[in-house]
C-alpha positions in Angstrom: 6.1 9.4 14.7 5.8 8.6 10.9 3.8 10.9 8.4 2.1 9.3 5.6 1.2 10.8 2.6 -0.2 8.8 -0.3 -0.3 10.1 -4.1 -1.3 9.0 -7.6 -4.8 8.0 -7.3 -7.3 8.8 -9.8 -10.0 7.3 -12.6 -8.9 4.8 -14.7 -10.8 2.4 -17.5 -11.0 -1.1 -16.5 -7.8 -2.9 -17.7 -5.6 0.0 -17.3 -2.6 1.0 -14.8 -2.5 3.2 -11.8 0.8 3.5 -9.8 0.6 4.9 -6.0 3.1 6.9 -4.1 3.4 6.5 -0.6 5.9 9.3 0.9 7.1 9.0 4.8 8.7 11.4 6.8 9.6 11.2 10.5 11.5 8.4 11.9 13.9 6.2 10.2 11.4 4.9 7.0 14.0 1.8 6.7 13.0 0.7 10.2 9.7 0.4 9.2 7.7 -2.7 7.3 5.1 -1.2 5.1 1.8 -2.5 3.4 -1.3 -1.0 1.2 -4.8 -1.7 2.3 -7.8 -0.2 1.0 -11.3 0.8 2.2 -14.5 0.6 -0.2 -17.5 2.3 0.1 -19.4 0.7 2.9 -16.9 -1.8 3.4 -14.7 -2.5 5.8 -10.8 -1.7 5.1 -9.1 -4.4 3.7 -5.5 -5.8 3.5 -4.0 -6.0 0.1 -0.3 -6.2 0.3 2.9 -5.7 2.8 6.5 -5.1 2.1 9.4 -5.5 4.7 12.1 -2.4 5.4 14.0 -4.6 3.1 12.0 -4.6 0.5 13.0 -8.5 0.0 9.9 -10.1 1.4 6.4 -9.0 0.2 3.0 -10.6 1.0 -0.1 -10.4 -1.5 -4.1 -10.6 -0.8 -5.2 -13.0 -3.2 -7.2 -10.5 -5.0 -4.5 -8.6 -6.6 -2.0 -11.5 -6.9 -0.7 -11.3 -10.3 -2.0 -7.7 -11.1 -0.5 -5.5 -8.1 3.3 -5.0 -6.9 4.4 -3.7 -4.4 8.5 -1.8 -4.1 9.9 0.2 -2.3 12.9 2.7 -2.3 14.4 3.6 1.2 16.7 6.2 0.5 14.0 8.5 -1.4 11.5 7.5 2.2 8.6 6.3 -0.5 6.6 2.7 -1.4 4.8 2.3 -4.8 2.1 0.1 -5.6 1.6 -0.6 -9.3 -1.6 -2.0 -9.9 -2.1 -3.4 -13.5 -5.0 -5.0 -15.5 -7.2 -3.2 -13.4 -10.4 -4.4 -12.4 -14.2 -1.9 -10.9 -14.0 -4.0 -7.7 -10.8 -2.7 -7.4 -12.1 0.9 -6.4 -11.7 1.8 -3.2 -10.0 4.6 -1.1 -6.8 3.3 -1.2 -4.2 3.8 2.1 -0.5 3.3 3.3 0.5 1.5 6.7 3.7 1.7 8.4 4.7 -1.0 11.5 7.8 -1.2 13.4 9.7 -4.2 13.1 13.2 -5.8 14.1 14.3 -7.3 11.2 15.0 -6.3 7.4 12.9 -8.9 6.6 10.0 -9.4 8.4 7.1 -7.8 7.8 3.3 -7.4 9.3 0.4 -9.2 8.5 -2.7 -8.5 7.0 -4.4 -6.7 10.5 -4.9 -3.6 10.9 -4.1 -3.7 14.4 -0.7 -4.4 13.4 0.2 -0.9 12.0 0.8 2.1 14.1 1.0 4.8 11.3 -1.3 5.6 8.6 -2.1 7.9 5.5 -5.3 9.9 4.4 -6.1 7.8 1.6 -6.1 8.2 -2.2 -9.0 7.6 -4.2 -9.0 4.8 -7.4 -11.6 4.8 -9.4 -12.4 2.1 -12.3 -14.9 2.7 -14.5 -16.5 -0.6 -16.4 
């Protein structure tokens, strides 16, 4: 098993900064390829970027190309997602993913089939 917990959302103006925590406990955090998706309101939840346990491959959603990055550091068990230049469609319940994979740098898609763990959610806000 693999606990997620996510941190650091909150209300922000439009064109500001908002950097989310995602803290994992449980099994070997390194093992694990990791990604952000996020669910607004009656919308389905969407992909928006993944990391592999190596943190040397990531994969964006064209949306946030450009604005969002992704790190992570495996000895404190915890992902970040900066999110820059922030944009109103860009609220959303925002949640971490954890899947298994077999190599450092491989990561999982953009399904959320694909991951096995998840977090509660954080809540962005951006206000026009």
């Amino acid at each position: 098993q693999v606990q997620l917990v996510e941190s650091g959302g909150g209300l922000v103006q439009a064109g500001g900064s908002l950097r989310l925590s995602c803290a994992a406990s449980g099994r070997t955090f390194s093992s694990y390829a990791m990604a952000w998706f996020r669910q607004a309101p009656g919308k389905e939840r969407e992909f928006v970027v993944a990391i592999s346990w190596s943190g040397g491959r990531t994969y964006y959603a064209d949306s946030v190309k450009g604005r969002f990055t992704i790190s992570r550091d495996n000895a404190a068990n915890t992902v970040y997602l900066q999110m820059n230049s922030l944009k109103p469609e860009d609220t959303a319940v925002y949640y971490c993913a954890a899947c298994r994979t077999y190599h450092s740098d491989s990561y999982c898609g953009a399904m959320r089939s694909e991951y096995a763990y998840w977090g509660q959610g954080t809540q962005v806000t951006v206000s026009s």
